[in-house]
PyMOL commands that place a pseudoatom at each C-alpha (Angstrom):
pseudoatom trace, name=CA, resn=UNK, resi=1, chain=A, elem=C, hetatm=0, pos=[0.000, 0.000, 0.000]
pseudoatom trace, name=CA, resn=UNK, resi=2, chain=A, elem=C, hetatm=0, pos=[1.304, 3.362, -1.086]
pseudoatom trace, name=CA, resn=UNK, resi=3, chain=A, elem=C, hetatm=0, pos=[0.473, 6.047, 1.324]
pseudoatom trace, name=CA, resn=UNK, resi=4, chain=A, elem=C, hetatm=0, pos=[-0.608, 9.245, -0.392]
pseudoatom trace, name=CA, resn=UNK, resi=5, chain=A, elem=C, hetatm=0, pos=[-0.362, 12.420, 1.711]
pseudoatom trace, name=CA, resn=UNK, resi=6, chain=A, elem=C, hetatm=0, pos=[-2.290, 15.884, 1.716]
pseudoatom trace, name=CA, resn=UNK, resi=7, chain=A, elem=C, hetatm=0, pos=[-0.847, 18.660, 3.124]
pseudoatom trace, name=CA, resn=UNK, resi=8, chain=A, elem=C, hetatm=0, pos=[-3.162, 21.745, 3.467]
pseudoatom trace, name=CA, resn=UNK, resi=9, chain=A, elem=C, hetatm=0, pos=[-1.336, 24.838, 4.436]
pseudoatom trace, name=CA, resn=UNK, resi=10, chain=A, elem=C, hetatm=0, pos=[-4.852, 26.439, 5.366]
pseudoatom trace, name=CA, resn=UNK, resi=11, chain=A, elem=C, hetatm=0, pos=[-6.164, 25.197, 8.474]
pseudoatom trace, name=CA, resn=UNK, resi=12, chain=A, elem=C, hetatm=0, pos=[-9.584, 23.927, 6.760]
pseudoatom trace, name=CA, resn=UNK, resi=13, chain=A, elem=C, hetatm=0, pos=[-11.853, 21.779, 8.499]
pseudoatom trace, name=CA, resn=UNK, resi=14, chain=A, elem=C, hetatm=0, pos=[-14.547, 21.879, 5.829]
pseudoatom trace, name=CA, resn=UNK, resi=15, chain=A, elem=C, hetatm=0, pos=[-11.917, 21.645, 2.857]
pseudoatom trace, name=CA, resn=UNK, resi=16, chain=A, elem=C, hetatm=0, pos=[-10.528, 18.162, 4.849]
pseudoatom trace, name=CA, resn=UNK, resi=17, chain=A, elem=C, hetatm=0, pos=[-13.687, 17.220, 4.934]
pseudoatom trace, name=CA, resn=UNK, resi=18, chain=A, elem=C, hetatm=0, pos=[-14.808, 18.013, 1.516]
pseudoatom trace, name=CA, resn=UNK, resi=19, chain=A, elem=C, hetatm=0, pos=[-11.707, 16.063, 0.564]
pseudoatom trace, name=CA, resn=UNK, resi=20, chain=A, elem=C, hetatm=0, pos=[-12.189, 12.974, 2.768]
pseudoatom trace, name=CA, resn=UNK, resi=21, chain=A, elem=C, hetatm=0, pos=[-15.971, 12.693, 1.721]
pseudoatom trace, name=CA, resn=UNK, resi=22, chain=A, elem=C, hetatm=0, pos=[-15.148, 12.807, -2.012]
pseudoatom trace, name=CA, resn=UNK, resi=23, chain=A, elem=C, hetatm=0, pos=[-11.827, 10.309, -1.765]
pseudoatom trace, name=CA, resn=UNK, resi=24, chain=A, elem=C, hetatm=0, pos=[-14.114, 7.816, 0.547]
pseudoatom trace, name=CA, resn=UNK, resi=25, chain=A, elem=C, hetatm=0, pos=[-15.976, 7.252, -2.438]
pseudoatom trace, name=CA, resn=UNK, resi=26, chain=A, elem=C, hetatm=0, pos=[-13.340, 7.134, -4.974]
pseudoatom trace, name=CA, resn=UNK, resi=27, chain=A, elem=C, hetatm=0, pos=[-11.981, 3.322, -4.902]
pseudoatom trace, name=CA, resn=UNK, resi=28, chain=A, elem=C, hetatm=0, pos=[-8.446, 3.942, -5.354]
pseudoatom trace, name=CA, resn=UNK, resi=29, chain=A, elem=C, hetatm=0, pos=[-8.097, 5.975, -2.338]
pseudoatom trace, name=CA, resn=UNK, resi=30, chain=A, elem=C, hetatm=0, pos=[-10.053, 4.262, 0.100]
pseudoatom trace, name=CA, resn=UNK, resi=31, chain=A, elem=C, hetatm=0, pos=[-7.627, 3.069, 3.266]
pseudoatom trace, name=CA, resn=UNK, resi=32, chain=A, elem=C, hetatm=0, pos=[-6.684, -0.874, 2.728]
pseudoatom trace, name=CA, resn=UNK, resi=33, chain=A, elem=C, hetatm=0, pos=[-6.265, -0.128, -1.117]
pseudoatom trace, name=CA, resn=UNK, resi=34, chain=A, elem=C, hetatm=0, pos=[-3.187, 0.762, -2.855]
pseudoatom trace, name=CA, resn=UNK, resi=35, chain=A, elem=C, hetatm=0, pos=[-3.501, 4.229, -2.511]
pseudoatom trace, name=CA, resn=UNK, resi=36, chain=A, elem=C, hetatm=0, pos=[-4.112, 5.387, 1.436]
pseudoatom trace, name=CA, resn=UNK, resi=37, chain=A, elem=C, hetatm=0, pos=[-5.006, 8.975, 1.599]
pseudoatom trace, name=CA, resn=UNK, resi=38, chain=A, elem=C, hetatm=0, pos=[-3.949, 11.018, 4.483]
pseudoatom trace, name=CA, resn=UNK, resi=39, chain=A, elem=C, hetatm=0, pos=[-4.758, 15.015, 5.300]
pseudoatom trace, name=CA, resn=UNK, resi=40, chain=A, elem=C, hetatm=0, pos=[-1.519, 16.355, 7.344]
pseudoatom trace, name=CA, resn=UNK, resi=41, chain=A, elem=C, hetatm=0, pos=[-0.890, 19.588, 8.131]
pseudoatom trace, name=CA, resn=UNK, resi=42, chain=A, elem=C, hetatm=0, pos=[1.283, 21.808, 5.591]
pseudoatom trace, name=CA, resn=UNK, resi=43, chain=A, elem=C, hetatm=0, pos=[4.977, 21.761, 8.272]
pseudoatom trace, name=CA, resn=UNK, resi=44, chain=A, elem=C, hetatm=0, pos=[4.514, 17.837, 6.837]
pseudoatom trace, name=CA, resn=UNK, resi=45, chain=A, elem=C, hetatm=0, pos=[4.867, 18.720, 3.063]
pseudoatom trace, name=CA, resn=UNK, resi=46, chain=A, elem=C, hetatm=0, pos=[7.718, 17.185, 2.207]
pseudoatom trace, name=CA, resn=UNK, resi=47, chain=A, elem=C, hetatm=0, pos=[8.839, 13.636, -0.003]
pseudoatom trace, name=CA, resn=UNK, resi=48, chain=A, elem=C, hetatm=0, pos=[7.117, 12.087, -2.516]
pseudoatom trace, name=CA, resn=UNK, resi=49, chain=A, elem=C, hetatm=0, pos=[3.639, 10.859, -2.930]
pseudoatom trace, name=CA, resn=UNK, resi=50, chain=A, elem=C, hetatm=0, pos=[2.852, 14.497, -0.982]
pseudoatom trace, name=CA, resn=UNK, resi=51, chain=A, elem=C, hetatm=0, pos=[-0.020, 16.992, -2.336]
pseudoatom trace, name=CA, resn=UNK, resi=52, chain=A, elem=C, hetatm=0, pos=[0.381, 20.393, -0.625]
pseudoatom trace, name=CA, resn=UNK, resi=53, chain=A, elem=C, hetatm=0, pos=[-2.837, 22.331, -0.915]
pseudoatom trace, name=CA, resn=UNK, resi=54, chain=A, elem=C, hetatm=0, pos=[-1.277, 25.932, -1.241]
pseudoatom trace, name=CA, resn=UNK, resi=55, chain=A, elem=C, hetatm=0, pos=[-2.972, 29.556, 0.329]
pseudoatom trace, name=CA, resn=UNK, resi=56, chain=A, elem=C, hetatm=0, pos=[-0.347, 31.258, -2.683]
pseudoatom trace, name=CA, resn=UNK, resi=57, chain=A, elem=C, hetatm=0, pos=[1.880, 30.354, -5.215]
pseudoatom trace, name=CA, resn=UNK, resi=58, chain=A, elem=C, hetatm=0, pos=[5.157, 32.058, -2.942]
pseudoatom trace, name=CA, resn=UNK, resi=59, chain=A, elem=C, hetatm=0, pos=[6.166, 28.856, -1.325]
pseudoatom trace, name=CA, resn=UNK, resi=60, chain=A, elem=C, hetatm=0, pos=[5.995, 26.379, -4.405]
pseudoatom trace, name=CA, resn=UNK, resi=61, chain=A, elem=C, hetatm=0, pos=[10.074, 26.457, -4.676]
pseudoatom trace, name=CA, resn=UNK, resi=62, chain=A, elem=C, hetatm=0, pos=[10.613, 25.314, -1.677]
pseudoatom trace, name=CA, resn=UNK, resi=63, chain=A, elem=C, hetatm=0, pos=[7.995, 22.363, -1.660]
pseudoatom trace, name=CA, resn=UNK, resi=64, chain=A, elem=C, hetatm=0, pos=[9.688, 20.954, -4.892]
pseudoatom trace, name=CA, resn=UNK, resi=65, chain=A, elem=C, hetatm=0, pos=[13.074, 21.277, -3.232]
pseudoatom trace, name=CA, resn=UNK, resi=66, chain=A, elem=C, hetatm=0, pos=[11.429, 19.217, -0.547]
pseudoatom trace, name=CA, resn=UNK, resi=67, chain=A, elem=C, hetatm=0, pos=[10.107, 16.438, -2.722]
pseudoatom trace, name=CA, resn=UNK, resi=68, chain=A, elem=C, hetatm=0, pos=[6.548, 17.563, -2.553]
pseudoatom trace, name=CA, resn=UNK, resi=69, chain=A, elem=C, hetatm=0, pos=[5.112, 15.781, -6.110]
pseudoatom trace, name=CA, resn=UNK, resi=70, chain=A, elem=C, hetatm=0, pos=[1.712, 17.562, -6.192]
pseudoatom trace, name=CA, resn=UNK, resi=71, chain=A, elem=C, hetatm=0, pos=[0.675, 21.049, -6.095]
pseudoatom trace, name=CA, resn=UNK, resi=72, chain=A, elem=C, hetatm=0, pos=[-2.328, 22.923, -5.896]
pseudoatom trace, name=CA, resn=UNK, resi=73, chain=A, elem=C, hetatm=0, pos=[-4.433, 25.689, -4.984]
pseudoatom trace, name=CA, resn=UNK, resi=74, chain=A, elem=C, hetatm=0, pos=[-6.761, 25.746, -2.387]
pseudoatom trace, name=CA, resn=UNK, resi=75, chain=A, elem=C, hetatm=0, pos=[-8.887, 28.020, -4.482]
pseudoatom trace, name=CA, resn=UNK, resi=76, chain=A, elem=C, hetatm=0, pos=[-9.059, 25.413, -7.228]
pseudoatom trace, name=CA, resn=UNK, resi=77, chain=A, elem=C, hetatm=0, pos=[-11.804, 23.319, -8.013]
pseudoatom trace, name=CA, resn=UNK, resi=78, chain=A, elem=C, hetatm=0, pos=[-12.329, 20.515, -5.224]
pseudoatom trace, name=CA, resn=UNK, resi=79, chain=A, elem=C, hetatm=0, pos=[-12.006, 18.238, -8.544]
pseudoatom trace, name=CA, resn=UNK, resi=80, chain=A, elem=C, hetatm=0, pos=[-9.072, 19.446, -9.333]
pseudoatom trace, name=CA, resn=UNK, resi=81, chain=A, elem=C, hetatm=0, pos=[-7.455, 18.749, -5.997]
pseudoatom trace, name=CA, resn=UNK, resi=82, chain=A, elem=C, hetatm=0, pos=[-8.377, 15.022, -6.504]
pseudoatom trace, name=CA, resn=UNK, resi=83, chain=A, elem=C, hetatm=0, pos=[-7.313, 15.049, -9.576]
pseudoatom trace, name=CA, resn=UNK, resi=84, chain=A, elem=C, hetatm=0, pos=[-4.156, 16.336, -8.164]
pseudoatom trace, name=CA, resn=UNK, resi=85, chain=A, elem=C, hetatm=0, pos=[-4.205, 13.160, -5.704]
pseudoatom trace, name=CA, resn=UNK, resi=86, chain=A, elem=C, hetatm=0, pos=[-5.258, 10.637, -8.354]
pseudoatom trace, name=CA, resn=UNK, resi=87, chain=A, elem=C, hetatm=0, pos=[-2.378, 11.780, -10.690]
pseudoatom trace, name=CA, resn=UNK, resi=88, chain=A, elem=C, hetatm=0, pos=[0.376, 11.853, -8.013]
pseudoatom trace, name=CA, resn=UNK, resi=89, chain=A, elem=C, hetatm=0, pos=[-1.104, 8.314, -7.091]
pseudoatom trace, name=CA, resn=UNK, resi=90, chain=A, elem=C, hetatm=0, pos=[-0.937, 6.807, -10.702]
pseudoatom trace, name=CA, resn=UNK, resi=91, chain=A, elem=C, hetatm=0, pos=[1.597, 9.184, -12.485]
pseudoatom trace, name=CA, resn=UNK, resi=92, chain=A, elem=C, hetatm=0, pos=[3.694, 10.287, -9.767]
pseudoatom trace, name=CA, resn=UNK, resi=93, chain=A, elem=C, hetatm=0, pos=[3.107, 13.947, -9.989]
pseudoatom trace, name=CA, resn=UNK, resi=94, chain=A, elem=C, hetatm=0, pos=[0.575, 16.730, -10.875]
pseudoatom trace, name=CA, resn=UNK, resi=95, chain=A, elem=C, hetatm=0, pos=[0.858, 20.688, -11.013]
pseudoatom trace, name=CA, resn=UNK, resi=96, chain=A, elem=C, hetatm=0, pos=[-2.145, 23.020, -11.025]
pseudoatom trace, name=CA, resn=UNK, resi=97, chain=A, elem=C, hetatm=0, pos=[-2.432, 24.911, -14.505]
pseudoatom trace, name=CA, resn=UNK, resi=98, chain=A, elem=C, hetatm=0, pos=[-1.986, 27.924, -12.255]
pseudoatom trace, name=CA, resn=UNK, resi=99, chain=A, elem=C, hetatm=0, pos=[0.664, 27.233, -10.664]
pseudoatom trace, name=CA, resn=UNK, resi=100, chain=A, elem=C, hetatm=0, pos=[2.984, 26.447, -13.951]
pseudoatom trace, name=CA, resn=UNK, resi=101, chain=A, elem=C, hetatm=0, pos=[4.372, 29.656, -14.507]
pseudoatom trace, name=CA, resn=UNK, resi=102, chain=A, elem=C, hetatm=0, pos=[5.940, 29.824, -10.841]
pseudoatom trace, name=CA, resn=UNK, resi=103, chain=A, elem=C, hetatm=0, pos=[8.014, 26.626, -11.364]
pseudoatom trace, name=CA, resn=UNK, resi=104, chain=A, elem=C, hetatm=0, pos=[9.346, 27.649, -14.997]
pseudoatom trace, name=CA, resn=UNK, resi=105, chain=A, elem=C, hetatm=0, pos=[11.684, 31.141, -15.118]
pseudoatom trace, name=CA, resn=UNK, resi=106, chain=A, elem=C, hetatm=0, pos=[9.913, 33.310, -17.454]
pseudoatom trace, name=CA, resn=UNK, resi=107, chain=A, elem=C, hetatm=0, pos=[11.387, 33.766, -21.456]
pseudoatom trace, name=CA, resn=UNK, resi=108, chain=A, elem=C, hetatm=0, pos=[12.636, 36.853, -22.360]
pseudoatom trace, name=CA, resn=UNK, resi=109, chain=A, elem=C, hetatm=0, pos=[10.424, 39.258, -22.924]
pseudoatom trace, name=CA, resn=UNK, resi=110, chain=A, elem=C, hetatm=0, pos=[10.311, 39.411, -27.353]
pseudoatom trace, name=CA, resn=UNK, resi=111, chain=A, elem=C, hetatm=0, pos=[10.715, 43.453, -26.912]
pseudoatom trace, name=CA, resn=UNK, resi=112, chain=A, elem=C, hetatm=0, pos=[14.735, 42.866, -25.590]
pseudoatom trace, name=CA, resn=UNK, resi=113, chain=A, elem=C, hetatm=0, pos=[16.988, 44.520, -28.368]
pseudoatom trace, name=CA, resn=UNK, resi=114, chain=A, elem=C, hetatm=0, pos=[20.437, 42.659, -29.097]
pseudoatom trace, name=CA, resn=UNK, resi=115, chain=A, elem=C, hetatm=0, pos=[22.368, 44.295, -26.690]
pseudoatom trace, name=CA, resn=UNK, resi=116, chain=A, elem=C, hetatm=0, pos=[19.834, 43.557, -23.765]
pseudoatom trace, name=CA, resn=UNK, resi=117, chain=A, elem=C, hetatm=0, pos=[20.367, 39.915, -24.935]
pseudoatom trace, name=CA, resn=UNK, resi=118, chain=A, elem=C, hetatm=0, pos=[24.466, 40.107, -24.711]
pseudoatom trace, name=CA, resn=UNK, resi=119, chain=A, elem=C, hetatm=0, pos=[23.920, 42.525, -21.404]
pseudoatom trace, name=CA, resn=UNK, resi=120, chain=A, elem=C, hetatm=0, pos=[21.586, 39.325, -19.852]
pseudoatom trace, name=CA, resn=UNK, resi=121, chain=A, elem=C, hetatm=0, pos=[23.675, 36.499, -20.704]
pseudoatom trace, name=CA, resn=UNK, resi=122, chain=A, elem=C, hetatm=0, pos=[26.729, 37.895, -19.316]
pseudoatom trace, name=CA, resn=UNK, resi=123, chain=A, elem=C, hetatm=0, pos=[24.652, 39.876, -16.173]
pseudoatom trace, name=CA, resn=UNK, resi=124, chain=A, elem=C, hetatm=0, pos=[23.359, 36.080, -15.700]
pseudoatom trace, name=CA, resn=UNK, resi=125, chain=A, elem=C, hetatm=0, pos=[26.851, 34.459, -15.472]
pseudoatom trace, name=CA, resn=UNK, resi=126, chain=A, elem=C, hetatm=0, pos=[27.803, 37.035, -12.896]
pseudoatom trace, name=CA, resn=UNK, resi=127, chain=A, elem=C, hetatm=0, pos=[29.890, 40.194, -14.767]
pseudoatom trace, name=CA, resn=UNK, resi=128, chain=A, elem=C, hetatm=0, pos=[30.101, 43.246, -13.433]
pseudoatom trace, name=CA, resn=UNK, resi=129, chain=A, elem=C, hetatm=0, pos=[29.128, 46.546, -15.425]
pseudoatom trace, name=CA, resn=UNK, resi=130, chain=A, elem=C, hetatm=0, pos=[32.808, 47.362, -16.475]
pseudoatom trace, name=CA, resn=UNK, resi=131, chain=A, elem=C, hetatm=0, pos=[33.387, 43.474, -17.308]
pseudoatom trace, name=CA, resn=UNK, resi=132, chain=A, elem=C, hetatm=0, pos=[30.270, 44.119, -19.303]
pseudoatom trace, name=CA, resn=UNK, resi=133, chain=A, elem=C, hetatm=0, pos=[31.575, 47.125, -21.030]
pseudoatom trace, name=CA, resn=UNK, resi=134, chain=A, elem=C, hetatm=0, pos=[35.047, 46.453, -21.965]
pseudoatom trace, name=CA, resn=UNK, resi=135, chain=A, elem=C, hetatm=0, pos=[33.845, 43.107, -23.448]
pseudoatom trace, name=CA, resn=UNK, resi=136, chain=A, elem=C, hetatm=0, pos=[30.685, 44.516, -25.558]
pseudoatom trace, name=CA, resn=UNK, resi=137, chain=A, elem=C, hetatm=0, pos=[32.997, 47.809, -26.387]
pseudoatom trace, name=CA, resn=UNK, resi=138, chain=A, elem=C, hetatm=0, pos=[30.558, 50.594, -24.479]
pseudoatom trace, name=CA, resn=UNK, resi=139, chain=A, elem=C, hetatm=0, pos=[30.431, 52.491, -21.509]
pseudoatom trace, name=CA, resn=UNK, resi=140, chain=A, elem=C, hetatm=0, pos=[29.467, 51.398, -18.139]
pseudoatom trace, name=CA, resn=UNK, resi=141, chain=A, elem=C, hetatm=0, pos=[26.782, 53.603, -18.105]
pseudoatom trace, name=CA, resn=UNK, resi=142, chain=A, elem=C, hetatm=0, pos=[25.330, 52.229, -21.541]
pseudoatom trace, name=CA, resn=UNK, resi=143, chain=A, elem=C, hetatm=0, pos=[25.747, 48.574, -19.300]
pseudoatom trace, name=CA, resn=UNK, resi=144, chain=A, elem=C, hetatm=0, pos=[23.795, 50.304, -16.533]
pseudoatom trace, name=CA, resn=UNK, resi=145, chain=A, elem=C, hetatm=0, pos=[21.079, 51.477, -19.165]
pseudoatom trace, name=CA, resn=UNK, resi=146, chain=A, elem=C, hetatm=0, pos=[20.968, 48.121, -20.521]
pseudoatom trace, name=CA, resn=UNK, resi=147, chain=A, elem=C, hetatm=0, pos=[20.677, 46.378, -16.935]
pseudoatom trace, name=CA, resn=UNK, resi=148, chain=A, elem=C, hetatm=0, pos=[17.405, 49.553, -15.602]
pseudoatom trace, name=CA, resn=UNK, resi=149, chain=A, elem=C, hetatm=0, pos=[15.719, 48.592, -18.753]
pseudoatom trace, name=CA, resn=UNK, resi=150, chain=A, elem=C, hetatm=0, pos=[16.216, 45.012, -18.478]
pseudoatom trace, name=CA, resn=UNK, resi=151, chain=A, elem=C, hetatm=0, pos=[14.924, 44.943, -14.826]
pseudoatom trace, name=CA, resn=UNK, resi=152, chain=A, elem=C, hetatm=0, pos=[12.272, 47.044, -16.012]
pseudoatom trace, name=CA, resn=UNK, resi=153, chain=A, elem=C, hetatm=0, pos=[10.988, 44.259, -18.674]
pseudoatom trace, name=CA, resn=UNK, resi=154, chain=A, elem=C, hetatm=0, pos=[11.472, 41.449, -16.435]
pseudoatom trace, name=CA, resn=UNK, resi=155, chain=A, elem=C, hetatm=0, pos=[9.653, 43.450, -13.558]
pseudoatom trace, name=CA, resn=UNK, resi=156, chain=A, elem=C, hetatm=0, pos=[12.540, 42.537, -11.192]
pseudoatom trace, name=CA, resn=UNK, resi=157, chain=A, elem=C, hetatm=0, pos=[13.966, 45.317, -8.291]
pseudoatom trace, name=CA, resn=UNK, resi=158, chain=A, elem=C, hetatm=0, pos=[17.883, 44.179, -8.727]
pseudoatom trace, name=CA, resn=UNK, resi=159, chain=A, elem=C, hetatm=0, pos=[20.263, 41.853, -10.622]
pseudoatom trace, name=CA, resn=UNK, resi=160, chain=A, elem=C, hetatm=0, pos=[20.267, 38.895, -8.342]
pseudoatom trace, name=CA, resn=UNK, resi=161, chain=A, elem=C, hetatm=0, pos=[16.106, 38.900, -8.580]
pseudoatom trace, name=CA, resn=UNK, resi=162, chain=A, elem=C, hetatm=0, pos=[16.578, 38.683, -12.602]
pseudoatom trace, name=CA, resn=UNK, resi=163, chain=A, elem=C, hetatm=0, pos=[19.285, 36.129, -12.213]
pseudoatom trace, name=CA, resn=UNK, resi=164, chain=A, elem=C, hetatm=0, pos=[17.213, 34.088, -10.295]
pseudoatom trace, name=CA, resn=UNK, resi=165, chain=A, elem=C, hetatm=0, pos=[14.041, 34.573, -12.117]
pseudoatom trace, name=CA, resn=UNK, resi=166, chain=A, elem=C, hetatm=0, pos=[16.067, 33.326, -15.351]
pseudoatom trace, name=CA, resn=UNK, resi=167, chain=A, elem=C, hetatm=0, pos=[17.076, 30.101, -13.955]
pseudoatom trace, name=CA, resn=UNK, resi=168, chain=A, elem=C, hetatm=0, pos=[19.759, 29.357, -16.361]
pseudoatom trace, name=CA, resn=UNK, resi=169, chain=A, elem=C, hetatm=0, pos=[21.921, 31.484, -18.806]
pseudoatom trace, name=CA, resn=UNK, resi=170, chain=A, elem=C, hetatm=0, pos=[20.538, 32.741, -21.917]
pseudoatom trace, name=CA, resn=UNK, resi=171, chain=A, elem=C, hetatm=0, pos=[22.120, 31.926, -25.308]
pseudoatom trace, name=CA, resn=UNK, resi=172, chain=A, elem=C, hetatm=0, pos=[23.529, 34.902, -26.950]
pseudoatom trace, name=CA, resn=UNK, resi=173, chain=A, elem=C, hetatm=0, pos=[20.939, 35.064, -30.191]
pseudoatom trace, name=CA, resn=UNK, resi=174, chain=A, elem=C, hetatm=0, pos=[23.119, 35.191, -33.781]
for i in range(1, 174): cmd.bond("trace and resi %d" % i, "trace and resi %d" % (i + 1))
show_as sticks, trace
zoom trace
């Protein structure tokens, strides 16, 4: 028997409720079978075969680092949430369509000219603005217009917040 757990970071009585009254009538997850449902609270979201029932999208990072295989919103359709259970049960994982874009860094935004693109991909593997100029052949302060506007299209506040919001290091387009 695999033990499926669901960790709801809201303190919901009805919502565990809701839950256990619509898995007691689902055979796969009724206790005995191969699928034994549990509601834990959310300081217990962690490994795999683990649901966590999110209040907001601003802890997702964390629950993946912790092994957490299914996430959703408790806003989202009680369906959805068994869904979520069922598909961590049978497919090992399942992410709410809302909660993609958190988990993926964002593409650069079509609108960045050339230079933003060089100015990105060597901002992302940690230059600084004169390391910037001298090897693009401009000014630091062209490097520090290229990094405001940059920020300013990714909607971050400094260079470490686009950094991490890219994830990886961006190919310098030909």
């Amino acid at each position: 028997m695999r033990t499926i757990h669901v960790a709801l970071s809201l303190r919901s009585a009805l919502l565990a409720d809701q839950l256990s009254s619509r898995l007691a009538a689902t055979p796969w997850a009724e206790p005995g079978t191969p699928a034994d449902v549990t509601v834990v609270d959310a300081e217990n979201a962690r490994g795999p075969r683990t649901i966590a029932v999110l209040a907001s999208a601003s802890v997702v990072e964390g629950l993946v680092q912790a092994g957490v295989t299914g996430l959703v919103l408790a806003d989202d359709p009680l369906d959805d949430i068994v869904r979520a259970i069922h598909d961590v049960h049978v497919f090992g994982g399942w992410v709410s369509p809302r909660l993609v874009s958190s988990l993926l860094p964002p593409p650069p935004p079509a609108s960045l000219t050339l230079r933003e693109r060089e100015t990105l991909k060597l901002v992302a593997e940690g230059w600084e603005n004169a390391e910037i100029a001298a090897a693009m052949f401009i000014t630091v302060s062209a490097v520090k217009f290229h990094v405001s506007n940059l920020l300013r299209k990714f909607g971050c506040r400094d260079r470490t917040q686009l950094v991490s919001r890219l994830g990886r290091p961006l190919p310098i387009p030909s």
